[in-house]
C-alpha positions in Angstrom: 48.2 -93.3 -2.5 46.2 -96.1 -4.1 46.6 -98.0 -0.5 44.8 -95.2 1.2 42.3 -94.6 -0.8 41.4 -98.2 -0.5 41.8 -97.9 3.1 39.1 -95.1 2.6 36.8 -96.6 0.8 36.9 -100.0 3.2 33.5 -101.0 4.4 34.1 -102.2 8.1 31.9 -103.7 11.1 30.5 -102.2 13.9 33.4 -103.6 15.8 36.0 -102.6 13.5 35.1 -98.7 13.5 34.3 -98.8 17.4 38.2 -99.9 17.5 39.3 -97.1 15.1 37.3 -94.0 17.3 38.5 -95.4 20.3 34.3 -95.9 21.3 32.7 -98.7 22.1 30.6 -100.9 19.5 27.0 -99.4 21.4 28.2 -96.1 20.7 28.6 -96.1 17.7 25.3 -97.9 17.2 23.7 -94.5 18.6 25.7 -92.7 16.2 24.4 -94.2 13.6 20.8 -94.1 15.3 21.2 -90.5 15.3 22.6 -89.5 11.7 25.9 -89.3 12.6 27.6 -92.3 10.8 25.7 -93.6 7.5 25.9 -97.1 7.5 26.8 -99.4 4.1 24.5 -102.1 5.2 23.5 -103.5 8.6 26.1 -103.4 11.0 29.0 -102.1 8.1 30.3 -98.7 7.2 32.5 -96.8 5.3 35.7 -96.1 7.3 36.9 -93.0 5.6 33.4 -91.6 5.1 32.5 -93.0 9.5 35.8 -91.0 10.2 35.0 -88.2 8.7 31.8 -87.9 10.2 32.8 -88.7 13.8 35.3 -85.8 13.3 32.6 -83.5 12.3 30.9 -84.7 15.6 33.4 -83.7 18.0 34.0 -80.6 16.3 30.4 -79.4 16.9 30.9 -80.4 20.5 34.1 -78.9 20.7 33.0 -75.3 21.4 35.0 -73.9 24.7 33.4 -72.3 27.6 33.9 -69.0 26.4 32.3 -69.6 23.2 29.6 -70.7 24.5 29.5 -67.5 26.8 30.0 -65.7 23.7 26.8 -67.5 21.9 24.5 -66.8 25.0 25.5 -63.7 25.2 24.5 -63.2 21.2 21.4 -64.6 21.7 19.8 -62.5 24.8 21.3 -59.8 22.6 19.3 -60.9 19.8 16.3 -61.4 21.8 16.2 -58.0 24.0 16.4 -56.3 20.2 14.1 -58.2 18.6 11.7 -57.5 22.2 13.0 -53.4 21.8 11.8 -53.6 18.1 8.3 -55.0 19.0 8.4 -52.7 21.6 8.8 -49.5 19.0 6.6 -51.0 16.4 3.6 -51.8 18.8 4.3 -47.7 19.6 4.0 -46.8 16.3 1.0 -48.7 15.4 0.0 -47.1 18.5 0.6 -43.5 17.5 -0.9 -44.3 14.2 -4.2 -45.0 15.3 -4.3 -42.2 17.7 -4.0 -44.9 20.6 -1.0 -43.3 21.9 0.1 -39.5 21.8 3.7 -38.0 22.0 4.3 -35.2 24.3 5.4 -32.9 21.5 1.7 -33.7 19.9 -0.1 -33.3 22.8 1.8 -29.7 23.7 0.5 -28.8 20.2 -3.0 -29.5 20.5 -3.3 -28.1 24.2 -2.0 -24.9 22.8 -4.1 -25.0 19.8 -6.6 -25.2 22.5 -5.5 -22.2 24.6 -5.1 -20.5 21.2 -8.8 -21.3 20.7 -10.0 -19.8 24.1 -7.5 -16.9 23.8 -9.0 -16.1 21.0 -12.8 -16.2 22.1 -11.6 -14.1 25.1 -10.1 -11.4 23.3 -12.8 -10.8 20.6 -15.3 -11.0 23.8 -15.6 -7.7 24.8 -15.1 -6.6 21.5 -18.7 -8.5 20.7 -20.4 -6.9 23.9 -19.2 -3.4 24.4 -21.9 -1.5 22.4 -24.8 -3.8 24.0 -23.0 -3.8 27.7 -22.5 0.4 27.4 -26.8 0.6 26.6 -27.2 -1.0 29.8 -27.6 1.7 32.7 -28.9 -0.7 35.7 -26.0 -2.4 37.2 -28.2 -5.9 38.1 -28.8 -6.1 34.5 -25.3 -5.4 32.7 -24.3 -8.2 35.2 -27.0 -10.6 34.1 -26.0 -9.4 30.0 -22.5 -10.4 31.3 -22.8 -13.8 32.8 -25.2 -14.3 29.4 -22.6 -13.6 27.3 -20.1 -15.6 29.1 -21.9 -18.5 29.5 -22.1 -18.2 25.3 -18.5 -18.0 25.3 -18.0 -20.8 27.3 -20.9 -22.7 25.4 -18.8 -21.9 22.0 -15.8 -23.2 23.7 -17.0 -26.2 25.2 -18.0 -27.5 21.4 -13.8 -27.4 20.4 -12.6 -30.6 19.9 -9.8 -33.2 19.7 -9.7 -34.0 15.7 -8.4 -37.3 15.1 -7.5 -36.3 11.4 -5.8 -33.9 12.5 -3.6 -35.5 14.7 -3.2 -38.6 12.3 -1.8 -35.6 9.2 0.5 -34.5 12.2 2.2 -38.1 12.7 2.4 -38.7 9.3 4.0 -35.3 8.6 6.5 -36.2 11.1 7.0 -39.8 10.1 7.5 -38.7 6.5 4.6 -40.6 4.8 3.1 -38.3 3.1 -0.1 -37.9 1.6 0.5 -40.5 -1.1 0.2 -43.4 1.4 -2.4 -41.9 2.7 -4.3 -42.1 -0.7 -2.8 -45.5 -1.3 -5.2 -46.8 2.2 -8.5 -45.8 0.6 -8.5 -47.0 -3.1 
């Protein structure tokens, strides 16, 4: 046990180890260029220590074809997610700052909206039956008429998309609460 440990711990020449990897002496020169083998001292290592390294070498080279399918595979995989979670989180940020609107969101305000003219159109000839019935000249309930409408349609033109509004609807639907939404102004 003693002799291989000496063995081990035996510096040896360039030469020497090129003999004991089956390599040329230039070869393991480059080796040792690149950080594979430590050297001793100029031109000497430490066979146990050169072995051990050189093992290490060819083990990292070692990997078969289908591993290496295997570890291409992994990394498109890793890429297209990483690109699908930009892809989400650029949406978000998008919805957030009203860039962007989901369908469901955009149903909700264009109803709001037909709620809004609905609304206007049934309260309309509630607001201009006593002043329309007054009338007796046909020219002039028509003129009253297209007065009135053209007020209704003046009152309806002034709705509007609310940003705040849409911004409390994505953040009741993301969960957020108002709490971060407090947190953003202090």
């Amino acid at each position: 046990m003693a002799a291989r440990e000496k063995v081990a711990d035996k510096n040896v020449a360039t030469t020497e180890l090129a003999a004991v990897l089956g390599i040329s002496a230039r070869r393991v020169q480059q080796l040792a260029q690149d950080g594979i083998l430590d050297t001793v001292e100029r031109g000497k290592f430490e066979l146990g220590a050169a072995v051990q390294a050189y093992i290490r070498f060819l083990g990292r080279d070692a990997m078969t074809e289908e591993d290496k399918k295997l570890e291409s595979a992994k990394r498109k995989a890793e890429a297209t997610l990483k690109l699908s979670k930009a892809k989400i989180a650029k949406a978000q940020a998008d919805e957030l700052s009203g860039q962007m609107h989901r369908s469901e969101d955009v149903a909700a305000m264009t109803a709001d909206l037909i709620y809004t003219i609905r609304g206007a159109l049934m309260a309309f000839p509630g607001r201009v039956a006593i002043d329309a019935a007054a009338i007796t000249d046909a020219a002039e309930e028509a003129e009253y008429l297209r007065k009135e409408v053209n007020i209704l349609c003046a009152q309806l033109a002034q709705y509007r998309y609310d940003p705040k509004a849409y911004e409390a609807r994505v953040r009741e639907r993301m969960s957020w609460g108002e709490k971060d939404h407090e947190d953003d102004d202090e």
